[in-house]
C-alpha positions in Angstrom: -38.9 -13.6 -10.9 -35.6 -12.6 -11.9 -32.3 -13.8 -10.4 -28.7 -12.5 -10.2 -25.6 -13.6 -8.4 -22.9 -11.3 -8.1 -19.2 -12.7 -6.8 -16.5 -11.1 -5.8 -13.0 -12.7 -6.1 -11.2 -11.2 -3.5 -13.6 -11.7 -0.8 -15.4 -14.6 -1.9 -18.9 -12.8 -1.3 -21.9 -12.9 -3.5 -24.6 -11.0 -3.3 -28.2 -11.0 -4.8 -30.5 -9.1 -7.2 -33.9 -10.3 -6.7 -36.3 -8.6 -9.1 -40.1 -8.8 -10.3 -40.7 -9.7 -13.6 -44.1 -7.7 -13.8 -43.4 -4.8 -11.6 -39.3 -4.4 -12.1 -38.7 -3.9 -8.8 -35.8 -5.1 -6.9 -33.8 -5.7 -4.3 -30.4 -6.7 -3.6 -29.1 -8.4 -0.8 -25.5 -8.5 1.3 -24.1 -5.7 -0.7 -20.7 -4.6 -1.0 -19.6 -0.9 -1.0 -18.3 -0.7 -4.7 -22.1 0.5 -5.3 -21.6 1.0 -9.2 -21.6 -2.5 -9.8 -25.3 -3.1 -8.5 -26.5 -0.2 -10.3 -25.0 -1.3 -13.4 -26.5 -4.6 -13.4 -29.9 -3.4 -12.3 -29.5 -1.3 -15.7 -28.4 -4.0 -18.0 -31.6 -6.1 -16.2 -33.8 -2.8 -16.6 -35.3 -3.5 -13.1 -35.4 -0.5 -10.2 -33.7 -0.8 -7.0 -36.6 -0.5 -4.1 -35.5 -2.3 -1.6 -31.6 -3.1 0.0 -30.9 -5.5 3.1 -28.0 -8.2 4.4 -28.5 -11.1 6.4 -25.7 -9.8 9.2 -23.3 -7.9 10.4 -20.9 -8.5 8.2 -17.1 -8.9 9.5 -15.0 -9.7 6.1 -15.8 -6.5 4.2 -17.8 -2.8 5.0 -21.2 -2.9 4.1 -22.7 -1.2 1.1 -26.1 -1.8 2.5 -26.6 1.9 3.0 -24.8 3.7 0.2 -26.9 1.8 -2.2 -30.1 2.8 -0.5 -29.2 6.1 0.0 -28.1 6.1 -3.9 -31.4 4.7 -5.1 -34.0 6.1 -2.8 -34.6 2.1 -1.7 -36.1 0.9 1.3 -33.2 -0.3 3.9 -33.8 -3.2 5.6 -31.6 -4.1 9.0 -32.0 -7.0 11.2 -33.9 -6.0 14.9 -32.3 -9.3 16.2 -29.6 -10.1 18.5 -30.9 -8.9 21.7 -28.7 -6.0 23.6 -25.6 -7.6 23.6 -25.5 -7.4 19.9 -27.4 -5.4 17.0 -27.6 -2.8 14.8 -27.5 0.9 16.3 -29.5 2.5 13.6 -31.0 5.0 16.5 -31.7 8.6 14.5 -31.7 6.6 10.8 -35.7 6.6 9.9 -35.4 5.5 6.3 -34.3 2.0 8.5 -36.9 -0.9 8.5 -36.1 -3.0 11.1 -36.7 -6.7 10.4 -37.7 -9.5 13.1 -37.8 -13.2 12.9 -40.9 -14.3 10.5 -42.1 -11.1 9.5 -42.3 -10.9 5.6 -42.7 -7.6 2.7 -42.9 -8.1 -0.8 -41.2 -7.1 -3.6 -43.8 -6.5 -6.4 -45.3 -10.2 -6.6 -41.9 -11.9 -4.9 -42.3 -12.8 -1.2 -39.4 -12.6 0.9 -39.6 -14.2 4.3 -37.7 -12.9 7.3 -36.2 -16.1 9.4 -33.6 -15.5 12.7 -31.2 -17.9 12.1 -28.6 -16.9 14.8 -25.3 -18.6 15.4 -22.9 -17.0 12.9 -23.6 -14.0 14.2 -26.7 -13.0 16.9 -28.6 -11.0 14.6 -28.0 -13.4 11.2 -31.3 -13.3 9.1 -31.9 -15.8 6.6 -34.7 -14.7 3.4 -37.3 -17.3 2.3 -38.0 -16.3 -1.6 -41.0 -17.1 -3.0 -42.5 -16.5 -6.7 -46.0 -16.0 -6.1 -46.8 -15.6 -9.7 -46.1 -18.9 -9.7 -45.9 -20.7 -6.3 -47.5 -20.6 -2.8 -43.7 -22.1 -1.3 -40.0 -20.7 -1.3 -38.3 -21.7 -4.1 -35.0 -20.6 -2.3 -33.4 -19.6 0.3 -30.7 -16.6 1.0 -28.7 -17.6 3.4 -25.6 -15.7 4.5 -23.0 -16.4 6.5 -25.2 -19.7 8.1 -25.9 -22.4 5.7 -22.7 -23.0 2.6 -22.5 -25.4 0.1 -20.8 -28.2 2.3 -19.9 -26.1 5.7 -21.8 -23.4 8.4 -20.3 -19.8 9.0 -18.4 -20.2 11.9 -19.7 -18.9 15.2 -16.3 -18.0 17.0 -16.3 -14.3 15.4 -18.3 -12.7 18.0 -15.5 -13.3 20.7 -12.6 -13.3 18.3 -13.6 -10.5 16.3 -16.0 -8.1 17.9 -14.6 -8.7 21.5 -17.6 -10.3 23.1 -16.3 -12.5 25.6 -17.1 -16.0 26.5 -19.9 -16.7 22.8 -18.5 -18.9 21.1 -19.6 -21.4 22.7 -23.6 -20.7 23.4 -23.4 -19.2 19.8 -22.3 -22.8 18.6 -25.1 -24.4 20.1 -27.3 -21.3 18.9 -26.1 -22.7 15.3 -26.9 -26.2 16.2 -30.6 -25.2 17.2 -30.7 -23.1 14.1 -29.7 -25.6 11.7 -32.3 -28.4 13.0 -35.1 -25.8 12.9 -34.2 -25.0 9.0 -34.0 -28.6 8.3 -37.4 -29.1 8.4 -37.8 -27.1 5.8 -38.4 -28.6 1.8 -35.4 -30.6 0.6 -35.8 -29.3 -2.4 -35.1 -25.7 -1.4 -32.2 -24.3 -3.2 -29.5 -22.4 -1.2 -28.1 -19.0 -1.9 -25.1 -18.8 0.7 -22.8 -15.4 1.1 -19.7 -16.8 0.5 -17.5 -19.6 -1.8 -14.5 -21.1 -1.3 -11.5 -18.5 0.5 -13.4 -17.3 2.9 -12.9 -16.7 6.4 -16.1 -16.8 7.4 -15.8 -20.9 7.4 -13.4 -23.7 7.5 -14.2 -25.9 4.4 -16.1 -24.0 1.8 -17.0 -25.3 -1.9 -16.7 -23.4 -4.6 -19.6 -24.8 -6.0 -22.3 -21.5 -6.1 -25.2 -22.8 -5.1 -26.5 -26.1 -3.7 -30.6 -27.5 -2.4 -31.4 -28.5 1.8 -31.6 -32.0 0.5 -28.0 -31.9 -0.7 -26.9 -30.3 2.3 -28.5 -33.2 4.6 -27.2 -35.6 2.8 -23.5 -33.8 2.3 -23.1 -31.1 4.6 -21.2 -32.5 8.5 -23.0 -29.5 10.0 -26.5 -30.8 8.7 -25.8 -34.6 9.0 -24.2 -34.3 12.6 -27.1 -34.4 15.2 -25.6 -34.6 18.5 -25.4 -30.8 20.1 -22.4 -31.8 22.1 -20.2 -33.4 18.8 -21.4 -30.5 16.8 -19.8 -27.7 19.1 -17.0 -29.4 19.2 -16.5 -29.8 15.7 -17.5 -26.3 14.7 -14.8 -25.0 16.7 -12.0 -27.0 16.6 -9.4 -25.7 14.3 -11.0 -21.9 13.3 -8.4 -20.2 12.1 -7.7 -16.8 13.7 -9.8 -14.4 11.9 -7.9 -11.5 9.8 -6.8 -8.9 11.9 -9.5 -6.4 10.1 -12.7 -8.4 10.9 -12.9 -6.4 14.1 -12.7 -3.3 12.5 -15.0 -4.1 10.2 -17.5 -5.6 12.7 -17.5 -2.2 14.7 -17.8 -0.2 11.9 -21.1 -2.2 10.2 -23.0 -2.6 13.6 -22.6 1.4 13.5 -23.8 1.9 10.2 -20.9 3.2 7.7 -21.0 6.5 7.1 -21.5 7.3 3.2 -18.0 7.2 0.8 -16.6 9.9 -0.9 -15.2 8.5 -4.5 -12.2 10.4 -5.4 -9.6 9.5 -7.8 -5.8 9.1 -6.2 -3.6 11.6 -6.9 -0.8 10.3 -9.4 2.3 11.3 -8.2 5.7 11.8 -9.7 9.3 9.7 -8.6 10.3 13.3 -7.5 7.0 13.1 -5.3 7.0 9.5 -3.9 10.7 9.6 -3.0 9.8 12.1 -0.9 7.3 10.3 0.9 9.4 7.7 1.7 12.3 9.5 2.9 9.5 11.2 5.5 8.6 7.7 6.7 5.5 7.7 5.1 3.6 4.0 5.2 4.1 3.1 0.7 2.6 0.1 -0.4 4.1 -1.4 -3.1 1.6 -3.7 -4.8 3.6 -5.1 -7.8 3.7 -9.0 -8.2 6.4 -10.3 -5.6 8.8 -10.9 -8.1 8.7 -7.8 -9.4 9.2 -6.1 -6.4 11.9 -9.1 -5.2 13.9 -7.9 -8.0 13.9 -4.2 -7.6 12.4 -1.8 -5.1 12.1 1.4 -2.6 13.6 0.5 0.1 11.0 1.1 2.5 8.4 0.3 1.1 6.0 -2.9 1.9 4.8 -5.2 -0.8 1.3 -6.4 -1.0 0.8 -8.1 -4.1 -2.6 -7.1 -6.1 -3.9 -10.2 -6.1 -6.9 -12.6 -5.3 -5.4 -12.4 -1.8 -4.8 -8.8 -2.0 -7.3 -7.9 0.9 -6.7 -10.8 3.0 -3.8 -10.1 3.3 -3.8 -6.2 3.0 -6.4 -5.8 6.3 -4.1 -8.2 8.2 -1.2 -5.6 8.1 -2.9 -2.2 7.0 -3.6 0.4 9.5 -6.8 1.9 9.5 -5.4 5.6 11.2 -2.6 6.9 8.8 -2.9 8.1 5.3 -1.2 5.0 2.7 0.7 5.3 -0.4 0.5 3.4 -3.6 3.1 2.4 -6.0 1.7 0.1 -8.7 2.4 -1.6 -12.3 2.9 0.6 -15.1 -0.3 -1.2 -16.4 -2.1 -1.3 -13.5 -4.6 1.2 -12.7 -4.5 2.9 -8.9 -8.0 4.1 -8.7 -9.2 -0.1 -9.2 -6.9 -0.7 -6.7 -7.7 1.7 -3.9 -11.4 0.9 -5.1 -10.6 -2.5 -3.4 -9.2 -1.0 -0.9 -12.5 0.9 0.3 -13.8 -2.3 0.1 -12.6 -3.2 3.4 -12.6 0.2 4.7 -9.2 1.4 4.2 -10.3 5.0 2.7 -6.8 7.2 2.9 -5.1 6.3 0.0 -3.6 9.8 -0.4 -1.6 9.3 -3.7 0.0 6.8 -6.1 3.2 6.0 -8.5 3.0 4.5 -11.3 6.3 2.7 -11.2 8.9 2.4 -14.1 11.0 -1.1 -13.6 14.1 0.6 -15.2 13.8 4.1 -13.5 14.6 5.1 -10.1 12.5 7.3 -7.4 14.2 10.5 -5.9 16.1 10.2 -3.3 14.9 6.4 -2.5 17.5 3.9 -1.9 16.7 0.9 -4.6 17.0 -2.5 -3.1 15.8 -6.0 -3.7 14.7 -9.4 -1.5 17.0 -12.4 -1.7 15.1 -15.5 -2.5 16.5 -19.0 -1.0 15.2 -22.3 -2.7 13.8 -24.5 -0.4 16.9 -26.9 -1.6 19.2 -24.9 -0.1 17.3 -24.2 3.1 17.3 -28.3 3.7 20.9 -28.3 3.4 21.6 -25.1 5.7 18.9 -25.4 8.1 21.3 -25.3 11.4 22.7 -22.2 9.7 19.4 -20.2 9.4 17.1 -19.2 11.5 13.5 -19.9 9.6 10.3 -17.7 10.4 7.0 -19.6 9.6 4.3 -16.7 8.8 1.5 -19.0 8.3 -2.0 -19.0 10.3 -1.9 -21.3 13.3 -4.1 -23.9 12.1 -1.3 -24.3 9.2 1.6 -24.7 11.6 -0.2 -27.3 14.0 -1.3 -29.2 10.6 3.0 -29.5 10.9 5.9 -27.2 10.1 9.7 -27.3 9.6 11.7 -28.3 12.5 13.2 -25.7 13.9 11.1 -23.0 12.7 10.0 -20.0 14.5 6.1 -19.6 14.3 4.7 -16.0 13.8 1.5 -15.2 11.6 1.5 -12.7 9.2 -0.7 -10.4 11.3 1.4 -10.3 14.7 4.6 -9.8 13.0 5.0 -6.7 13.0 4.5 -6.6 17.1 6.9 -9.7 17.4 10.2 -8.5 16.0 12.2 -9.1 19.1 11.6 -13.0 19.2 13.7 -13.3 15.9 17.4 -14.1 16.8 19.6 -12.1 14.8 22.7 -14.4 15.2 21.9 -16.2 12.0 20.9 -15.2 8.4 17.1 -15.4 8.5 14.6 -17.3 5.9 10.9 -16.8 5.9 8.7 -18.7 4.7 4.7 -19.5 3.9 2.6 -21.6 1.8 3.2 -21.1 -1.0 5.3 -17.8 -1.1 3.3 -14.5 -1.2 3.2 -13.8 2.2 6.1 -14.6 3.2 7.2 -11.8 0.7 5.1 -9.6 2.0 6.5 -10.6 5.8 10.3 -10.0 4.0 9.5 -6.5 2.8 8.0 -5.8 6.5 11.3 -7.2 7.9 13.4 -4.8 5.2 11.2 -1.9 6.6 12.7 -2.7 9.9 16.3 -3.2 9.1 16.4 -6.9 10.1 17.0 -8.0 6.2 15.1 -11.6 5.5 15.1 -14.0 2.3 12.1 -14.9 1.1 11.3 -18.9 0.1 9.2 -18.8 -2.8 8.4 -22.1 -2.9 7.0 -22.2 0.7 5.9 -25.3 2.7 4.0 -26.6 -0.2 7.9 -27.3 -2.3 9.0 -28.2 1.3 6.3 -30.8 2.0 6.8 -31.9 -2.1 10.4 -32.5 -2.2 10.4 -34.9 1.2 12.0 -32.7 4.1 11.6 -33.2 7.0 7.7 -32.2 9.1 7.3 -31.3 12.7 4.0 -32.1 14.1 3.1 -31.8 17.9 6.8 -32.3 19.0 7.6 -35.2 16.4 10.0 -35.1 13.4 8.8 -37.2 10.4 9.7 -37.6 6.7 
């Protein structure tokens, strides 16, 4: 048997190429959309892709389940499970086989067995592998969004993502009963999970890549706790909000996505972009936040292209108007809208390839004002300070005084920022509370940025609010 773990930065996703040594067939599980990158490996590993699947409906990116089996001529597997309330809708799609709780196919002489392991998600799937060349047990275990190395996927998303009210609770205990059904499996069963540490698909994720069942009893809270009652508690307590594009995503991967288009962006001249902006069209500037801090369009909304890049882009990015790129000299647009399709976010109708020292036509330049978190301590009854962290960030404690409003909402919560004071906003660590400051800018209400965030803050000895209390 052959064995191949992909990983993807920016999500925090792997997926899996499991392949025959005698036969070269192969399939790969939980793909993402960027299809090449599958093909290309199944080329360097000169195996044949015959078979495609994924253990859910995914929230945290679009499924490339189908463009890869529709680019290989490959078997697509889909999950049956999840009753009516919540499953696939592959009605009209024959090349679909639909997969139900220990059912098993093979590919050439590996064995993958089909196990419903609901609680993540309704439908959630988790594949038994066995090498039957050489064993008559798994030797592993593929297992999604439901068992991590040291944490469960959370089971929240299916009323705080797709819309399905009153879940989270019943699919908490449908975790719980999950979890002590697999545990009675081999200890010695190694564990493939879909996702490392940054995801939002869990609270408290390890990098580590892999792990066994035994490890996972002995390690793992989910696994050791035993108690249905504690558990449920636990499991839910503290989840942050999920990104504001996990619903979106949700919807569009229970309806099958249709095929993508790959087209290259359209570069675009300063002539060309200036334009754009004047007409009020939505430019993303995704130059490092210094960068863009220093000089800009004014106009224009910064989201960094970093590791965080699609976090943070699907919290803000709307999915119904066309978007506009400006980017590093260096940096290449068609990667970066590549991400970009990633998540779903297809209309990237052009891009400018953005010359520090030049200007764009027509487009007033401006820049951000950065405040030091030294200064803020000293002028805090003089400034009015906007915390754009998640919730679970702020209730962990927050500077006194501070306005709370995530990243996500802010653009819907303008009015609750006083404009009697010169305004400071800050994060953890400063990204996006730059991108919140270039929003702000876009809105004429003109924000500093504090680069160093709550992390400096919490460093140098400020003060900390915590549920009503002031402490040093």
């Amino acid at each position: 048997m052959r064995f191949k773990r992909l990983y993807d930065d920016k999500l925090a996703q792997a997926s899996y190429i499991i392949a025959c040594e005698q036969t070269k067939s192969a399939i790969v599980i939980d793909p993402l959309r960027d299809v090449e990158r599958y093909l290309a490996a199944a080329n360097a590993e000169k195996v044949r892709i015959e078979h495609v699947t994924e253990t859910h409906i995914h929230a945290d990116f679009l499924s490339g389940a189908q463009d890869l089996a529709l680019a290989t001529g490959a078997q697509l597997h889909l999950s049956a499970m999840g009753g009516n309330d919540w499953q696939y809708n592959v009605a009209e799609k024959p090349y679909v086989n639909l997969l139900t709780d220990g059912l098993a196919f093979v590919v050439g002489t590996v064995r993958i067995e089909v196990v419903h392991t609901p609680g993540h998600t309704p439908e959630h799937l988790t594949f038994l592998v066995t090498d039957t060349t050489t064993a008559s047990e798994p030797i592993g275990a593929v297992t999604g969004d439901f068992i991590f190395v040291g944490d469960v996927g959370r089971p929240d998303l299916l009323e705080t993502a797709a819309g399905i009210a009153g879940t989270k609770e019943s699919s908490a205990r449908d975790l719980f009963r999950s979890l002590q059904r697999f545990k009675k499996l081999p200890d010695y069963l190694q564990i493939w999970p879909g996702h490392g540490a940054g995801s939002a698909c869990g609270k408290s994720l390890s990098s580590t890549p892999q792990s066994t069942l035994g490890y996972e009893k002995l390690f793992n809270w989910a696994l050791v706790e035993t108690d249905e009652d504690a558990f449920v508690r636990q499991v839910l307590d503290g989840q942050p909000d999920p990104p504001a594009y996990f619903a979106v995503m949700k919807r569009m991967n229970r309806d099958i996505p249709a095929p993508r288009e790959r087209v290259s962006v359209p570069m675009l001249s300063a002539e060309e972009i200036g334009a754009r902006i004047r007409d009020g069209a939505l430019v993303i500037d995704t130059r490092d936040k210094l960068a863009f801090a220093t000089r800009h369009a004014a106009g224009t909304v910064n989201v960094p292209w970093t590791k965080s890049f699609l976090t943070y882009g699907g919290q803000i990015l709307p999915y119904d108007r066309d978007l506009f790129l400006i980017v590093n000299m260096f940096d290449k647009a068609d990667a970066i809208a590549n991400d970009l399709a990633l998540i779903g976010l297809d209309r990237i109708a052009g891009a400018h390839a953005f010359n520090p020292r030049a200007s764009l036509d027509g487009a007033e330049m401006s820049s951000t004002a950065q405040m030091s978190t030294e200064y803020l301590a000293a002028r805090m009854h003089d400034v009015t300070v906007v915390d754009v962290r998640r919730d679970d960030e702020w209730e962990e404690g927050h500077i006194p005084g501070a306005i709370h409003i995530p990243l996500a909402a802010l653009s819907k919560r303008f009015a609750e920022i006083p404009n009697d004071k010169p305004i400071a906003v800050h994060c953890q660590g400063g990204t996006r509370s730059a991108i919140a400051a270039s929003i702000l800018e876009t809105n004429s209400i003109h924000a500093a940025n504090v680069p160093g965030g709550f992390s400096e803050w919490i460093a140098s000895g400020y003060a900390v609010e915590r549920e009503g209390t002031a402490q040093r």
